[in-house]
N, C-alpha and C positions, 0 to 999 in steps of 0.2 A: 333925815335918812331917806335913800332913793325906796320908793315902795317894790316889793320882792311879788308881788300878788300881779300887779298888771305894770305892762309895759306897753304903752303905746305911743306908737312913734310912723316916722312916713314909710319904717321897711316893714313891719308887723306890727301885728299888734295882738303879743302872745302875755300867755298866763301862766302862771305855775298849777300843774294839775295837781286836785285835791290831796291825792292817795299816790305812792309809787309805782301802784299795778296800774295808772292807766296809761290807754294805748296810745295816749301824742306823746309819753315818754321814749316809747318804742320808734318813733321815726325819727330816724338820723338824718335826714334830712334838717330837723328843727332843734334836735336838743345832744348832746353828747355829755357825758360824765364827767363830773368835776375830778379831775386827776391831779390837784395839788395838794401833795400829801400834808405838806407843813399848814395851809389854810384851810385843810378840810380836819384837822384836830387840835390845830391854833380857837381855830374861830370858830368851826362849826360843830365842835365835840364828836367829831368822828362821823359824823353821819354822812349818811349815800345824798350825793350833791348831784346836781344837773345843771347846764351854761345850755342858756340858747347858742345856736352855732351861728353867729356874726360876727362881725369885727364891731366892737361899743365904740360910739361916741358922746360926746354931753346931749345931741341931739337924739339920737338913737341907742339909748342904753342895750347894754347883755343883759339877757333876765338871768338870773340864777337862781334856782330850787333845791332846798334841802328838808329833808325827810327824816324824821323818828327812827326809832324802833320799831314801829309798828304800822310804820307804813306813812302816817300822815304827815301831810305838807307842815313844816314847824313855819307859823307864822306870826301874824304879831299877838294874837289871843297864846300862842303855846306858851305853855309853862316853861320852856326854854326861849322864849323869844327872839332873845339878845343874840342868839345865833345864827336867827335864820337867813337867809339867803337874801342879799341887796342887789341891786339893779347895778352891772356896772358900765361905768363912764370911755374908762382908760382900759386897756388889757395889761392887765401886770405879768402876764404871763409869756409874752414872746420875747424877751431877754433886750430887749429896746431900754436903754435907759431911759427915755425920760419919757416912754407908756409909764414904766414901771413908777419913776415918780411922780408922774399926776395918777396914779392907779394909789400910792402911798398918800399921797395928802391933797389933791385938788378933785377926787374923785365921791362925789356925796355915797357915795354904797361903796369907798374905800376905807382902807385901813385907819388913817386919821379921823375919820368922822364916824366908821362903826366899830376900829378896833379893841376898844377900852371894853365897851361894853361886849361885844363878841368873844371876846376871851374871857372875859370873869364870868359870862355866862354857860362858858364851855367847863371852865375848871368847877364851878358849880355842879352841872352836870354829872362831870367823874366823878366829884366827891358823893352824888346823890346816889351813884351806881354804886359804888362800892362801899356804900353806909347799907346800900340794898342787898346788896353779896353778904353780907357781914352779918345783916341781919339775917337773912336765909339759911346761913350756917349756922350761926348759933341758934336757932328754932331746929332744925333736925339734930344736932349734939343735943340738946333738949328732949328732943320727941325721943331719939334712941337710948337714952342716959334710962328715959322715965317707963319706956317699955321693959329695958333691962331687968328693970326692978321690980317689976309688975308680979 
């Protein structure tokens, strides 16, 4: 798997910052929003995504950054791992068929080499969220049931 933490290469040599508030997130110059809606709830469980702003190649990867709930870089220690943001190769995203298939299978931080796990890590996730909801509602139906009766 392409490493999501450092990319170095002969045009940068960038990183994914720690936390979402910091400020080399904020220069557009380096980084722009992951705006693929189907990859950014496919793969990354919804979370707020970042692309370094280059065109990738296998020599010069795109960093990609994706962030929590709460702010932190999800990386290979997160508890979501399997989601977090790969280094890409190929640009699947400019409607080029055949970016799109070495971004699909020749791409080491693409969809054949991180997909499998990026998505069961994703559905994990939902299911973790809303086992989370579920529980929180049923604790205050609980807590109001037992004030009622108090």
């Amino acid at each position: 798997m392409a490493d999501q933490n450092t990319s170095t290469n002969g045009e940068t040599n960038t990183s994914c910052p720690s936390t979402i508030d910091s400020p080399e997130l904020q220069d557009k110059d380096i980084w722009s929003s992951y705006d693929n809606t189907f990859g950014k709830y496919a793969f990354h469980g919804g979370m707020e995504g970042y692309l370094e702003n280059k065109d990738p190649s296998p020599e010069s990867p795109q960093q990609e950054c994706f962030y929590d709930d709460s702010g932190n870089l999800i990386d290979e220690n997160h508890q979501y791992a399997g989601m977090r943001g790969t280094a890409n190769e190929y640009d699947g995203h400019k409607g080029d068929s055949s970016e799109l298939w070495n971004h699909f299978y020749n791409d080491s931080g693409g969809i054949w080499q991180n997909g499998g796990e990026a998505f069961a890590t994703s559905v994990e996730s939902y299911y973790d969220s809303v086992e989370d909801y579920v529980s929180d509602v049923y604790d205050s139906v609980e807590d109001y049931v037992a004030d009622a009766f108090e």
